[in-house]
N, CA and C atoms as a LAMMPS dump frame, in Angstrom:
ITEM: TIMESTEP
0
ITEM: NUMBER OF ATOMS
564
ITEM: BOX BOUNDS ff ff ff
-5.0000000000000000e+02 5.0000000000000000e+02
-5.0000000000000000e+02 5.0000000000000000e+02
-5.0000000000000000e+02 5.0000000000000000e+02
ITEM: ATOMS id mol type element x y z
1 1 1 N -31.938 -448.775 -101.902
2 1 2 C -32.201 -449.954 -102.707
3 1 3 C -33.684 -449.995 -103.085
4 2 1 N -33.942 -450.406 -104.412
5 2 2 C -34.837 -450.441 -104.88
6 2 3 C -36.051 -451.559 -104.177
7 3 1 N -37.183 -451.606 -104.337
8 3 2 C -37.788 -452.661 -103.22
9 3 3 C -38.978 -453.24 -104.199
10 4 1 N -39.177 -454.113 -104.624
11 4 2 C -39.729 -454.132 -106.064
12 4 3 C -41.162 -455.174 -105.626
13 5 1 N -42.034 -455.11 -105.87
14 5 2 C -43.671 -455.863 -105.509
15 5 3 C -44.039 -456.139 -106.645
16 6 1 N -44.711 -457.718 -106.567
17 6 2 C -45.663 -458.341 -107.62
18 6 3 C -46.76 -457.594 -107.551
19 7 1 N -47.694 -457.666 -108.479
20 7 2 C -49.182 -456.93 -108.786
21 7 3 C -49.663 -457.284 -107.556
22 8 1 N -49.831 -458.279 -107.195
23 8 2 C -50.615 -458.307 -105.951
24 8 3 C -49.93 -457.757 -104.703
25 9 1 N -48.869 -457.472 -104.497
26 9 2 C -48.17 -456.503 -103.199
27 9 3 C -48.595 -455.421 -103.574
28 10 1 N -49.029 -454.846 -104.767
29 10 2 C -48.87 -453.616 -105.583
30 10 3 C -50.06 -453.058 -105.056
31 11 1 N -51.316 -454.163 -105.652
32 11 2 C -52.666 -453.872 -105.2
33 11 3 C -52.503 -453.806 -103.754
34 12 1 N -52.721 -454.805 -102.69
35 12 2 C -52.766 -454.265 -101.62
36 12 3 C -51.686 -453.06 -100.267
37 13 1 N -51.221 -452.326 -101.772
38 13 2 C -50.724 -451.099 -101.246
39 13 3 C -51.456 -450.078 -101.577
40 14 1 N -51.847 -450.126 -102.647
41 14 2 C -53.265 -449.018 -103.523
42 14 3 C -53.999 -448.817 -102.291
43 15 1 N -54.143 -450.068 -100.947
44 15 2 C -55.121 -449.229 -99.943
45 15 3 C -54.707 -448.314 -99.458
46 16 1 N -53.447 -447.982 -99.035
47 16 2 C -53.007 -446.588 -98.119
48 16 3 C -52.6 -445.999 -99.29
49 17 1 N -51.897 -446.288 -100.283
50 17 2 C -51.042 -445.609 -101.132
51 17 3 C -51.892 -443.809 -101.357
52 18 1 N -51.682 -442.523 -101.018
53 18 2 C -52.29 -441.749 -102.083
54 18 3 C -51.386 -441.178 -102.765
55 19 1 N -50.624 -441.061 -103.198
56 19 2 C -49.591 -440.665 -103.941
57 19 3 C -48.696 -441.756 -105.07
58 20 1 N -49.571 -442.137 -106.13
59 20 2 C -48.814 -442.915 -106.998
60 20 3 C -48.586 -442.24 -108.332
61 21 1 N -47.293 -442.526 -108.758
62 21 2 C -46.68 -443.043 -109.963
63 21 3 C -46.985 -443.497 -110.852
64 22 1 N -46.985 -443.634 -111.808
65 22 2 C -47.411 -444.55 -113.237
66 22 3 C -46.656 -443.997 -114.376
67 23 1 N -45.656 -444.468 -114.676
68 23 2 C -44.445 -444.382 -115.345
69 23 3 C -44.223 -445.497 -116.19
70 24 1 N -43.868 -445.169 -117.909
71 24 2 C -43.577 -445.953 -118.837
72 24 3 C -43.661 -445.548 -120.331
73 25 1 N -42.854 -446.609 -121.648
74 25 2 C -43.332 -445.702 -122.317
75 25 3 C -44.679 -445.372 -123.005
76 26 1 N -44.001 -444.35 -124.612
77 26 2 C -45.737 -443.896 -124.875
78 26 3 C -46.225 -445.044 -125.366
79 27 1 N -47.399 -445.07 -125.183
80 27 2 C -48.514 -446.218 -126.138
81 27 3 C -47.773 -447.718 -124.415
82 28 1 N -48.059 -447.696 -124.026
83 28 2 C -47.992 -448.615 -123.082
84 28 3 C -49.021 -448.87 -121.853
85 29 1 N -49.686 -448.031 -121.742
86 29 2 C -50.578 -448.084 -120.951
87 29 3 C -51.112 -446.897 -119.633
88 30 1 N -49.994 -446.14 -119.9
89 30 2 C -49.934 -445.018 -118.558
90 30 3 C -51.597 -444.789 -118.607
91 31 1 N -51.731 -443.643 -119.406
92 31 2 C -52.899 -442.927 -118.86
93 31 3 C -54.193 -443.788 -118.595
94 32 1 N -54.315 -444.638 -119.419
95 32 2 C -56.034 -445.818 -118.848
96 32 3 C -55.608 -446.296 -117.938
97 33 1 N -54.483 -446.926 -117.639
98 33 2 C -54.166 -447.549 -116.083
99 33 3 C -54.486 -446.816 -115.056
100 34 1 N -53.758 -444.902 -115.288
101 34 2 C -53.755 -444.117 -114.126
102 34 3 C -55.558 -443.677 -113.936
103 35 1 N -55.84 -443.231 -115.061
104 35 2 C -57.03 -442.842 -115.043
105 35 3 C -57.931 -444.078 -114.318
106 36 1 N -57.695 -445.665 -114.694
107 36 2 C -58.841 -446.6 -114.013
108 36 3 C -58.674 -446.6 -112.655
109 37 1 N -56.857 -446.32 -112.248
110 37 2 C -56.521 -446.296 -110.517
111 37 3 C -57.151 -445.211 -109.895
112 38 1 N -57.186 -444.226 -110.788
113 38 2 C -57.915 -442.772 -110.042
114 38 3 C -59.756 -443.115 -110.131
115 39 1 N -60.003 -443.306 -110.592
116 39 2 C -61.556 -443.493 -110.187
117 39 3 C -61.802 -444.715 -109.572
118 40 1 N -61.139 -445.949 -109.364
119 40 2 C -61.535 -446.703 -108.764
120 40 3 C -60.727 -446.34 -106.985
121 41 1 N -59.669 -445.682 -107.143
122 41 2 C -59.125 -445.359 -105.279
123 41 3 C -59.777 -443.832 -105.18
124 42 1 N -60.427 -442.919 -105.879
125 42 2 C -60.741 -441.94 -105.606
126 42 3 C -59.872 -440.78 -105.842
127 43 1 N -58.762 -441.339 -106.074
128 43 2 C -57.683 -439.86 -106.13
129 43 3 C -57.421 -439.052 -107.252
130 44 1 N -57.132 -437.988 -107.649
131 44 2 C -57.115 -437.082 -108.878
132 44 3 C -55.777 -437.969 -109.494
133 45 1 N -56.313 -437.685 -111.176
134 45 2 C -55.249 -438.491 -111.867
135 45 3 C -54.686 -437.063 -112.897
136 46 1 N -53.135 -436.804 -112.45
137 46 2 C -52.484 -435.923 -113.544
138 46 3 C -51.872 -436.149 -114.346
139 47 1 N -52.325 -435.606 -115.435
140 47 2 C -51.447 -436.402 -116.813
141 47 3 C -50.404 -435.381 -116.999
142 48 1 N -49.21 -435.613 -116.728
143 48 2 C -48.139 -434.769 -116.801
144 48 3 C -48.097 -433.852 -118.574
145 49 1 N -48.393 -434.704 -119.383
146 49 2 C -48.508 -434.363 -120.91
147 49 3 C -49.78 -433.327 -120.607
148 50 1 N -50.927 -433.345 -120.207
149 50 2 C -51.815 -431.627 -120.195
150 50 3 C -51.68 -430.983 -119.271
151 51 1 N -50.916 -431.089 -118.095
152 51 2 C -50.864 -430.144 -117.241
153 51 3 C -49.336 -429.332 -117.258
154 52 1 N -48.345 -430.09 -117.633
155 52 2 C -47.446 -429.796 -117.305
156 52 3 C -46.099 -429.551 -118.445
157 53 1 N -46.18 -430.347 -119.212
158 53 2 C -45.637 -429.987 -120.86
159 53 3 C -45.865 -429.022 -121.671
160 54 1 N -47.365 -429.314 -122.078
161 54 2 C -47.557 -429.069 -123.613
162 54 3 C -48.483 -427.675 -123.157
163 55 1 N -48.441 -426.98 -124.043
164 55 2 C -49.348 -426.13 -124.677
165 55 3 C -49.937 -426.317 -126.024
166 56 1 N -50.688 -425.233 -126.029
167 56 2 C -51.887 -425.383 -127.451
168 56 3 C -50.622 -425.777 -128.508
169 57 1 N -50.778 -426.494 -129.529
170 57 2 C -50.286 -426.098 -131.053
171 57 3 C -49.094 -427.194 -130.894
172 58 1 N -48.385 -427.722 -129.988
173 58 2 C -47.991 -428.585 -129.209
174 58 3 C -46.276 -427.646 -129.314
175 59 1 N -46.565 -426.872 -128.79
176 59 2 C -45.444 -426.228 -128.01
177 59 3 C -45.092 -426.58 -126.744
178 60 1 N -44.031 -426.729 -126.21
179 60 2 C -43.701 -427.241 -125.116
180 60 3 C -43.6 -425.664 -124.428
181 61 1 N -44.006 -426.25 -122.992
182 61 2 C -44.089 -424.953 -121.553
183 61 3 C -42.655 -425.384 -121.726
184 62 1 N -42.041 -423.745 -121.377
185 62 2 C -40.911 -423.332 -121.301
186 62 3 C -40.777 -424.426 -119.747
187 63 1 N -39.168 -424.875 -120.023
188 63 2 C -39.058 -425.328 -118.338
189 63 3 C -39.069 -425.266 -117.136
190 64 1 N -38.709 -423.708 -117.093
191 64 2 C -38.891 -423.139 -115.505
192 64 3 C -40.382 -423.372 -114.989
193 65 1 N -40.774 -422.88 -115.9
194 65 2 C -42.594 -422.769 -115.715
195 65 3 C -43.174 -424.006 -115.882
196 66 1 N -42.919 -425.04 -116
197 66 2 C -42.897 -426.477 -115.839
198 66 3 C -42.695 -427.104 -114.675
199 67 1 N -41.567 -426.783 -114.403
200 67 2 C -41.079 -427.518 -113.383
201 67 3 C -41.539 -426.803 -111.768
202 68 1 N -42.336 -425.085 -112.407
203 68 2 C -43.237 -424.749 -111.184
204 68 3 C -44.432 -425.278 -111.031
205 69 1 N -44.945 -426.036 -112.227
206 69 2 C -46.062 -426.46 -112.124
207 69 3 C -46.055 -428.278 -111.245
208 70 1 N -45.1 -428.417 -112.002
209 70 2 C -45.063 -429.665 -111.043
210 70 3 C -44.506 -429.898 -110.137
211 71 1 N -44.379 -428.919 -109.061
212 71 2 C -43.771 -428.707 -107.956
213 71 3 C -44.852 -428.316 -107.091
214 72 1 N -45.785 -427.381 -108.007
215 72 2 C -47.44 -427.41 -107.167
216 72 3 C -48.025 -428.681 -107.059
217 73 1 N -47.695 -429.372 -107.739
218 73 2 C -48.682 -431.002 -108.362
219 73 3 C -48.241 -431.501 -107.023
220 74 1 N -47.052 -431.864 -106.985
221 74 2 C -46.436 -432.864 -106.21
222 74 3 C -46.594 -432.34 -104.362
223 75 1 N -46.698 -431.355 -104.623
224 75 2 C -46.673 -430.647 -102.941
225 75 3 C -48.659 -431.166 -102.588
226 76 1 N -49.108 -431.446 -103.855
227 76 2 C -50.825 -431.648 -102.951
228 76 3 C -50.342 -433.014 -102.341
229 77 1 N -51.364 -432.997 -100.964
230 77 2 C -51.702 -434.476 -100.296
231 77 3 C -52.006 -435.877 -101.3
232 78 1 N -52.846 -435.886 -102.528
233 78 2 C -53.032 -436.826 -103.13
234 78 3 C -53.041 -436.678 -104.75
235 79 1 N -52.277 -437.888 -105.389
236 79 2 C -52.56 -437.742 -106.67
237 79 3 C -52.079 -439.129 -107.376
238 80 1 N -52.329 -439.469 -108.681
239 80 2 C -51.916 -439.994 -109.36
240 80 3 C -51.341 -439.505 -110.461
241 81 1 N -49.99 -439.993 -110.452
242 81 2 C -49.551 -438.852 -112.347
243 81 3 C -48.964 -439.809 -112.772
244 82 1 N -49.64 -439.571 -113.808
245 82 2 C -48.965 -440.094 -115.153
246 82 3 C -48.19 -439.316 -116.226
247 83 1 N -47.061 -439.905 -116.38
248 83 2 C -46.065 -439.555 -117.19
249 83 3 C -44.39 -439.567 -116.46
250 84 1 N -43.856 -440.237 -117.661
251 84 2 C -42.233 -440.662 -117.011
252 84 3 C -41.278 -439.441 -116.471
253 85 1 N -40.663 -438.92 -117.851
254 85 2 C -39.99 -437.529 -117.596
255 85 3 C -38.747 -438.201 -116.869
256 86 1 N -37.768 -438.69 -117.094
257 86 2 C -36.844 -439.319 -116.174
258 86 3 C -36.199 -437.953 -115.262
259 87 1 N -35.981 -436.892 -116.305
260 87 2 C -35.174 -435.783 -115.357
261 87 3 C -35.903 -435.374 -114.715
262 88 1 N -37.586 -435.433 -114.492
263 88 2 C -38.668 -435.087 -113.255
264 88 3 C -38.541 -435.965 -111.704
265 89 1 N -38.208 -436.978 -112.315
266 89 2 C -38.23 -438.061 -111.263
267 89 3 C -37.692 -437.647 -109.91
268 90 1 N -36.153 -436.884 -109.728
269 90 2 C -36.021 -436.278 -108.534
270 90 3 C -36.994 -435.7 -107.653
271 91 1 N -37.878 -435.08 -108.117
272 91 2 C -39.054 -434.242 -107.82
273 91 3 C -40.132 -435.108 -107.099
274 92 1 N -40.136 -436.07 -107.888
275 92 2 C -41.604 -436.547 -107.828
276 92 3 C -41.423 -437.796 -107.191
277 93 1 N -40.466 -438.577 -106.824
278 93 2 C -40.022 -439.886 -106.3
279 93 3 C -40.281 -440.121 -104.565
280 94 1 N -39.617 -439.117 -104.241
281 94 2 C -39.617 -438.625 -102.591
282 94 3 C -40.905 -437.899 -102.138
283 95 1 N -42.043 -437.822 -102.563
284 95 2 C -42.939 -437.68 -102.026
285 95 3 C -44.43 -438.936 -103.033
286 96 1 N -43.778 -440.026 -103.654
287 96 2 C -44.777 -440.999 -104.182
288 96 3 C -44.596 -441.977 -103.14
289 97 1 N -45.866 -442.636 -102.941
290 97 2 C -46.113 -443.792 -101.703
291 97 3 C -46.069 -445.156 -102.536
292 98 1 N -46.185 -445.459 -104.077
293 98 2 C -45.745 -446.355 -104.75
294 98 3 C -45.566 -445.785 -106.619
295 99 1 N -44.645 -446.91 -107.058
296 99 2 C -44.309 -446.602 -108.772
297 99 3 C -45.214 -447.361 -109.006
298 100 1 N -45.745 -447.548 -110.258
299 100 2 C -46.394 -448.511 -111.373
300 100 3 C -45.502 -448.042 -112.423
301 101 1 N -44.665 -448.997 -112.46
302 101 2 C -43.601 -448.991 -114.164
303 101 3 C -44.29 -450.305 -115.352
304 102 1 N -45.025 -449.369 -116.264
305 102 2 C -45.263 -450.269 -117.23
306 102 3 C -44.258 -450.62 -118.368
307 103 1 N -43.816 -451.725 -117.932
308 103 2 C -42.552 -451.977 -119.214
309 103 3 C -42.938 -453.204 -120.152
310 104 1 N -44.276 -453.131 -121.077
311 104 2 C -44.514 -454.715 -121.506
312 104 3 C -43.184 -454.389 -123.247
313 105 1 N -43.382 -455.342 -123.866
314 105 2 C -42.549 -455.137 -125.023
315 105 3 C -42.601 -453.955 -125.85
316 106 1 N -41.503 -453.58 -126.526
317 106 2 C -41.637 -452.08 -127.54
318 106 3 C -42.56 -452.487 -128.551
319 107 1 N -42.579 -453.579 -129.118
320 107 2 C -44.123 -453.855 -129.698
321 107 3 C -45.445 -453.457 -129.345
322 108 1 N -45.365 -453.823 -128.018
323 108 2 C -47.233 -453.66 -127.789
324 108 3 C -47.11 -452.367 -127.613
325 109 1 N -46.091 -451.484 -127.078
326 109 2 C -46.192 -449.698 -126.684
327 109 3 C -46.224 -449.496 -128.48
328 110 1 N -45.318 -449.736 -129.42
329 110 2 C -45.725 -448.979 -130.912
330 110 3 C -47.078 -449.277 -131.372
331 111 1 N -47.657 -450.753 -130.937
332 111 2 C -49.15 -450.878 -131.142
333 111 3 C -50.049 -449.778 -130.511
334 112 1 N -49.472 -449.598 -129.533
335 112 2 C -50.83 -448.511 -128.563
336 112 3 C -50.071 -447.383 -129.56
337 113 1 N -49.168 -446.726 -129.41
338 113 2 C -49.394 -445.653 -130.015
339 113 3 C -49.989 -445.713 -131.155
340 114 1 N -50.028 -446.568 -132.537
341 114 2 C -50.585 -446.622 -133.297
342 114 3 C -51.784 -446.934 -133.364
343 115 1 N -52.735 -447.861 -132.394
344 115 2 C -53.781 -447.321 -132.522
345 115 3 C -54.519 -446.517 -131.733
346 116 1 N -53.752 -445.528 -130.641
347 116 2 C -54.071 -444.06 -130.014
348 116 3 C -54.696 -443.111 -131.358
349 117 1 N -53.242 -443.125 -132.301
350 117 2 C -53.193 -442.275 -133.303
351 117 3 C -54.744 -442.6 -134.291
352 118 1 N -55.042 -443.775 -134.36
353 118 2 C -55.63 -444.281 -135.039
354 118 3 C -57.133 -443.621 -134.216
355 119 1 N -57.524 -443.862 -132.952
356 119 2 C -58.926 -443.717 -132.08
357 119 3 C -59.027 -442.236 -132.446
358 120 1 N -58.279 -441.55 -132.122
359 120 2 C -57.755 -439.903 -132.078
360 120 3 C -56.868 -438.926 -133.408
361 121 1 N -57.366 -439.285 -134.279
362 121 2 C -56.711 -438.414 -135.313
363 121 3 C -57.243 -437.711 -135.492
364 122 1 N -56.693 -436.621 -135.627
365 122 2 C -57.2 -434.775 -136.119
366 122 3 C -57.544 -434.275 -135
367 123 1 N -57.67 -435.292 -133.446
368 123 2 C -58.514 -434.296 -132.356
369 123 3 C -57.401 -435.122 -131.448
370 124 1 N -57.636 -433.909 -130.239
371 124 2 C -57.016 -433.975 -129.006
372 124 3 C -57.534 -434.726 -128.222
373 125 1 N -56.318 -435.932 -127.568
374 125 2 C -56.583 -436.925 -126.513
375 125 3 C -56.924 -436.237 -124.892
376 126 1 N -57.843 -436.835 -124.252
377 126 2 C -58.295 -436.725 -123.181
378 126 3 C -57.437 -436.133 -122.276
379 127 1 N -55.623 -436.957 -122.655
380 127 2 C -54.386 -437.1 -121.516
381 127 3 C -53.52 -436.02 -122.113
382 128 1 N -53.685 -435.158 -123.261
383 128 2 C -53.392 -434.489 -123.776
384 128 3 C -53.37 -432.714 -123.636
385 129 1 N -52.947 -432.346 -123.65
386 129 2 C -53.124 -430.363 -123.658
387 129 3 C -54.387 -430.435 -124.897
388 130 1 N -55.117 -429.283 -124.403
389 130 2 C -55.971 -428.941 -125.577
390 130 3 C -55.268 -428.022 -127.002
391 131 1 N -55.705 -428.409 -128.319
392 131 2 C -55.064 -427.905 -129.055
393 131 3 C -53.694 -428.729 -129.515
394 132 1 N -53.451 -429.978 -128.932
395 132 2 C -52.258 -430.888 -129.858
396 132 3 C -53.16 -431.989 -130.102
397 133 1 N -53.519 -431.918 -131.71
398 133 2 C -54.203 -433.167 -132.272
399 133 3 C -53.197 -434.148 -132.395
400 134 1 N -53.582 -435.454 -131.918
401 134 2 C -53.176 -436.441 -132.09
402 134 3 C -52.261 -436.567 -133.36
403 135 1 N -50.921 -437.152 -133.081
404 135 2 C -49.977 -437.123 -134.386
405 135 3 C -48.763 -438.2 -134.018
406 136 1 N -48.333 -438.793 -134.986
407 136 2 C -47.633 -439.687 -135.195
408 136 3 C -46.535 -439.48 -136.357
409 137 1 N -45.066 -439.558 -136.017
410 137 2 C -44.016 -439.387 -137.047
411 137 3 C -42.681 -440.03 -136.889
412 138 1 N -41.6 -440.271 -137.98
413 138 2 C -40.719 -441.201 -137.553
414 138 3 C -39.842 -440.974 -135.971
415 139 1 N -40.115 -439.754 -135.674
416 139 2 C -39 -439.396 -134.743
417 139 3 C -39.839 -439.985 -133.521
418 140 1 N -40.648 -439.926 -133.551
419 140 2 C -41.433 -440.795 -132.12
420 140 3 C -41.873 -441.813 -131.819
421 141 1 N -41.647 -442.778 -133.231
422 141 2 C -41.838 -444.168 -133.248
423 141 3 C -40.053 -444.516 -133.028
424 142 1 N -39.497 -443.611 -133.407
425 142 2 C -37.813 -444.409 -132.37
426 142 3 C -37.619 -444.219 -131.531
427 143 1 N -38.586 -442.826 -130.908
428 143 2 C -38.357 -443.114 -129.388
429 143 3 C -38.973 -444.136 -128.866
430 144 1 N -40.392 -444.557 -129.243
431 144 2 C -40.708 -445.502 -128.656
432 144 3 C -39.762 -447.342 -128.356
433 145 1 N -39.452 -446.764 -129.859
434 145 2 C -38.889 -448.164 -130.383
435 145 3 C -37.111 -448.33 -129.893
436 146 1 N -36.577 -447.532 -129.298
437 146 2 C -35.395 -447.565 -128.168
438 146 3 C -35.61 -446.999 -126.857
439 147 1 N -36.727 -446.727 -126.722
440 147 2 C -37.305 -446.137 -124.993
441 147 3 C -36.668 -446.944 -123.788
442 148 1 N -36.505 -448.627 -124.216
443 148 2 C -36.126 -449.432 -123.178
444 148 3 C -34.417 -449.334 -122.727
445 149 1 N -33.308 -449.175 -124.178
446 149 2 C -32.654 -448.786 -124.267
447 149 3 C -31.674 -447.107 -123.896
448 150 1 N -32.714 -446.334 -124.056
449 150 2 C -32.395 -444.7 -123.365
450 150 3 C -32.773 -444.367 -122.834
451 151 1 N -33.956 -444.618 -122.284
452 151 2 C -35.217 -444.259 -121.112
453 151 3 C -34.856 -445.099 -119.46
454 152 1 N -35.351 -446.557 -119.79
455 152 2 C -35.025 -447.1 -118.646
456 152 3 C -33.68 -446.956 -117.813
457 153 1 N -32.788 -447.226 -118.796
458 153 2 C -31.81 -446.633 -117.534
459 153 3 C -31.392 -445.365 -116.832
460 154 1 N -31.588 -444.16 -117.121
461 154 2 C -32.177 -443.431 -116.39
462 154 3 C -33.55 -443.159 -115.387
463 155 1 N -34.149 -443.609 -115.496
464 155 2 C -35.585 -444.271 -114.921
465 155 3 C -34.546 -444.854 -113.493
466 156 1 N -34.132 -446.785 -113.933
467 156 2 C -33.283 -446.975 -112.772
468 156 3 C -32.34 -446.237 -112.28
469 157 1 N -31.571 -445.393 -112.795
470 157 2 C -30.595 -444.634 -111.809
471 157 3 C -31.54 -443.58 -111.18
472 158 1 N -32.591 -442.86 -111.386
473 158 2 C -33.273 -442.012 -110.411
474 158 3 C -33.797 -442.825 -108.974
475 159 1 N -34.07 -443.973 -109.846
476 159 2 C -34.635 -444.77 -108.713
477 159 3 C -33.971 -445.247 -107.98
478 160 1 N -32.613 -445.635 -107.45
479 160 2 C -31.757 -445.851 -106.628
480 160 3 C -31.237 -444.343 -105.996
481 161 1 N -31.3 -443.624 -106.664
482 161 2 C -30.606 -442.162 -106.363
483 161 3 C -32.298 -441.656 -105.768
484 162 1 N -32.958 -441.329 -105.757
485 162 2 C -34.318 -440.63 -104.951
486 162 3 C -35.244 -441.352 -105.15
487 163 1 N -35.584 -442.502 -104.809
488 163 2 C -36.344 -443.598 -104.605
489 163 3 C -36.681 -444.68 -103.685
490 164 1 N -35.164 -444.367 -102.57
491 164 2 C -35.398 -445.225 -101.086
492 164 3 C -36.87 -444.899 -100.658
493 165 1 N -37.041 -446.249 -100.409
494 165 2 C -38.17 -446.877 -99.722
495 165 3 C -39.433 -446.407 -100.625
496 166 1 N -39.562 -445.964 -101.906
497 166 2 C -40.589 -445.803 -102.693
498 166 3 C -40.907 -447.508 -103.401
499 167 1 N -41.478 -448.178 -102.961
500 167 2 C -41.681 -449.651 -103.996
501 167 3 C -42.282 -449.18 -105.292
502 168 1 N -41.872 -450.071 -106.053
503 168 2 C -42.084 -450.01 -107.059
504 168 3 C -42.786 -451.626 -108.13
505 169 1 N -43.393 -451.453 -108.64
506 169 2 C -44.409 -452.347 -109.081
507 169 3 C -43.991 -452.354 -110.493
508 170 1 N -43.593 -453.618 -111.485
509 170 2 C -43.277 -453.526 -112.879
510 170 3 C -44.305 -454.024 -113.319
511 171 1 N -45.084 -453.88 -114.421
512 171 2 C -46.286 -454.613 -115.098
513 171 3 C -45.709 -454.803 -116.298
514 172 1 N -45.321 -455.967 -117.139
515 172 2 C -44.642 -455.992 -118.154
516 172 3 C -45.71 -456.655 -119.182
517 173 1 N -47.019 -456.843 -119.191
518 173 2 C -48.088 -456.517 -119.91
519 173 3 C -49.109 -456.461 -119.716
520 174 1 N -50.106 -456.063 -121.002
521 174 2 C -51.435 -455.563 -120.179
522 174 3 C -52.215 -455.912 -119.514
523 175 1 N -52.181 -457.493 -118.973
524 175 2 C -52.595 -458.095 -118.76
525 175 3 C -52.334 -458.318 -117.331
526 176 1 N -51.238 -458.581 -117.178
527 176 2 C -50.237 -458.024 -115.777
528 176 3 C -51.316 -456.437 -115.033
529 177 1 N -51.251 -455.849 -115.7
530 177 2 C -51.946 -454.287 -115.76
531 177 3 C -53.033 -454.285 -115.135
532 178 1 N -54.243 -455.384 -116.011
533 178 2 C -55.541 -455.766 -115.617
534 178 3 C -55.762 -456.268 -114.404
535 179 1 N -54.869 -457.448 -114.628
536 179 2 C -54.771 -458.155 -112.928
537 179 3 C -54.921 -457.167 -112.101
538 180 1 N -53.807 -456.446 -111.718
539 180 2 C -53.496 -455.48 -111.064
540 180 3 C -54.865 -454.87 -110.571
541 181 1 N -55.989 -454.185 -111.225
542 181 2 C -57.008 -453.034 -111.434
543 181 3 C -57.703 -453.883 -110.594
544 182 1 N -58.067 -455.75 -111.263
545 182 2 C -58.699 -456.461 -111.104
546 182 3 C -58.939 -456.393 -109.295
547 183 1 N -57.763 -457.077 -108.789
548 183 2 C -56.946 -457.374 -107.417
549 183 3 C -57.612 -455.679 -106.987
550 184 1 N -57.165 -454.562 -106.907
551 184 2 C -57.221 -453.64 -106.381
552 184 3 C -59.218 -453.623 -106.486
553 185 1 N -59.482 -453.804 -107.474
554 185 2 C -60.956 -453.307 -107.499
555 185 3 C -62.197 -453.727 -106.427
556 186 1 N -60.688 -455.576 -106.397
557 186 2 C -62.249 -456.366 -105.728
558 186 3 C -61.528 -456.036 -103.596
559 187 1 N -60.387 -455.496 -103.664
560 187 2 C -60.06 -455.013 -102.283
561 187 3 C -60.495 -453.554 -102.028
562 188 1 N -61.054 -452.57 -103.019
563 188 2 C -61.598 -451.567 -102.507
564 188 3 C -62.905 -451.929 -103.145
């Protein structure tokens, strides 16, 4: 059974936690959340999208060779990763000490992606493989824009299926998000 914490249970788990999660869709908040949790708790933050996906030109890593890479990720003592991947989740569930699921409205995630696209056009994002410039097209504004619909429920069925005793934390906006950083910042 799933075991679910307000931001503030959330934060004062960030003290032992080293192994978190940060899962949701694109343009929602993953990588600045993971990236502010990783420098403010100290722990390496992996962005599943440059380490473990993409290659140059935005070719996707073949899967085997994917799923060896994040099998190295997940076997270190500490990390933060960012990125959903619902069919990863087996992998990565049973050895996370908490989730951060950002689910605020499909609005504000098509806003972030649009103005991601907008900060970052023609050049490669930070959370990104080197060599995939920032890009935006209809087929990824419907994923965004049914993510809650085809995404989440797979999301919850991993999480009942390899997720005992992993809590999990929902932030359903950014603000929710902030709190969160806020609470954690002024306890570490």
């Amino acid at each position: 059974m799933t075991v679910f914490l307000t931001p503030e249970e959330a934060a004062a788990r960030l003290g032992t936690a080293e192994r978190v999660l940060v899962i949701g869709c694109s343009g929602s908040g993953k990588s600045t959340l993971s990236r502010r949790l990783g420098e403010s708790l100290g722990l390496p933050c992996v962005s599943m999208d440059r380490e473990v996906f993409w290659m140059p030109g935005w070719r996707m890593r073949p899967r085997a060779e994917a799923l060896d890479r994040l099998r190295e990720i997940v076997a270190r003592e500490r990390w933060i990763i960012d990125g959903t991947s619902p069919g990863t989740l087996p992998l990565r569930l049973p050895r996370s000490h908490l989730v951060l699921w950002l689910r605020p409205p499909r609005i504000v995630s098509l806003c972030g992606v649009v103005s991601r696209w907008l900060r970052h056009r023609g050049r490669t994002r930070p959370d990104m493989a080197d060599g995939c410039p920032e890009k935006i097209d209809c087929e990824f504004l419907s994923y965004v824009w049914t993510f809650e619909k085809t995404q989440s429920p797979q999301i919850e069925a991993n999480l009942a299926a390899h997720g005992a005793g992993v809590p999990v934390c929902v932030l359903k906006s950014r603000a929710e998000a902030r709190r969160l950083l806020a609470i954690a910042g002024r306890e570490y």
